[in-house]
C-alpha positions in Angstrom: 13.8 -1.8 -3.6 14.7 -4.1 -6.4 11.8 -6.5 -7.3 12.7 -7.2 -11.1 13.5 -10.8 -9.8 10.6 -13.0 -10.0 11.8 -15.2 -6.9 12.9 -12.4 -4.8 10.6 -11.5 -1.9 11.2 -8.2 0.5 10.4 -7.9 4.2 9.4 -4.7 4.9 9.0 -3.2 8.3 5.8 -0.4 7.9 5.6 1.9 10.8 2.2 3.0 11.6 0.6 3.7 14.8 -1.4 0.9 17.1 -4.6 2.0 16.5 -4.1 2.0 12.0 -2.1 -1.3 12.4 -4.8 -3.9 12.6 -6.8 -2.4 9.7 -3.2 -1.9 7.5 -3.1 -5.6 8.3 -6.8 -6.8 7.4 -6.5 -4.9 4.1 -3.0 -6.8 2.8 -4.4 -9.7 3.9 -7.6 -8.9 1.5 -5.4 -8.2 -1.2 -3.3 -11.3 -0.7 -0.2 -9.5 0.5 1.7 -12.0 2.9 2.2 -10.3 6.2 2.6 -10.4 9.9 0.6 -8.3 12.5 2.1 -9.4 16.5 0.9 -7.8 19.4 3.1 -4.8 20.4 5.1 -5.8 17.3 5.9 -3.2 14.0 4.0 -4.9 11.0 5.7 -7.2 9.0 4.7 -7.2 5.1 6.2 -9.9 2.5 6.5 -8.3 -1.0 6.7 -10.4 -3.6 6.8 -8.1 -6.2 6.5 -4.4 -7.8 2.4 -4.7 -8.0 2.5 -5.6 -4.1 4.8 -2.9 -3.3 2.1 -0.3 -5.3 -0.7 -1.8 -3.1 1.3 -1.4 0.4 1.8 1.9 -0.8 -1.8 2.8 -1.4 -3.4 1.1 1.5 -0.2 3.3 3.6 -1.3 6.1 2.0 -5.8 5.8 2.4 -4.4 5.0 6.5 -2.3 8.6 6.4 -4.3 11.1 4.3 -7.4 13.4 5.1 -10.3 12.7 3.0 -9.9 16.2 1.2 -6.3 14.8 0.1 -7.3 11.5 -1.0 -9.8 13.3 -3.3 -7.4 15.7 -4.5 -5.3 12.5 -5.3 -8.3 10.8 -6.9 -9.6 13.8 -9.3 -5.8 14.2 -10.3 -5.7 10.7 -11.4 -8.9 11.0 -13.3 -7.6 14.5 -15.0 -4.6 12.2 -16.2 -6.8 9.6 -17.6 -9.1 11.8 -19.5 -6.3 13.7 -21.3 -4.8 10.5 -22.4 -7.6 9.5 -24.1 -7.9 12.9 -26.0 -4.4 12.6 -27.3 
């Protein structure tokens, strides 16, 4: 996916199932995200650029993980920061 043009804009299909759809859907539209969600249709997401792409990732990812991984992710991320700002 190349978003370094400021003008470009990427359709993306995302797969999930029925059920995780609606709630994929609610949350880009939160965030401002430009997307379609039609009955019995995949959902259709708009990405504008690289910091949209990040956020359809993460909301994906909080749809598709267990709890316990999400906080493995989370404490990883906070390991990360607190080392940087020994250094």
């Amino acid at each position: 996916m190349n978003l370094s043009n400021p003008e470009a804009k990427i359709s993306q299909i995302v797969r999930v199932n029925r059920a995780d759809r609606w709630m994929v859907y609610q949350r880009l539209q939160q965030l401002g995200i430009s997307c379609q969600c039609i009955t019995n249709k995949a959902l259709q997401v708009e990405l504008s650029n690289t910091k949209e792409a990040i956020q359809l990732w993460s909301v994906v990812k909080q749809i598709h993980s267990s709890r316990t991984e999400l906080i493995d992710w989370l404490n990883t991320c906070w390991q990360k920061k607190s080392y940087q700002k020994e250094e």
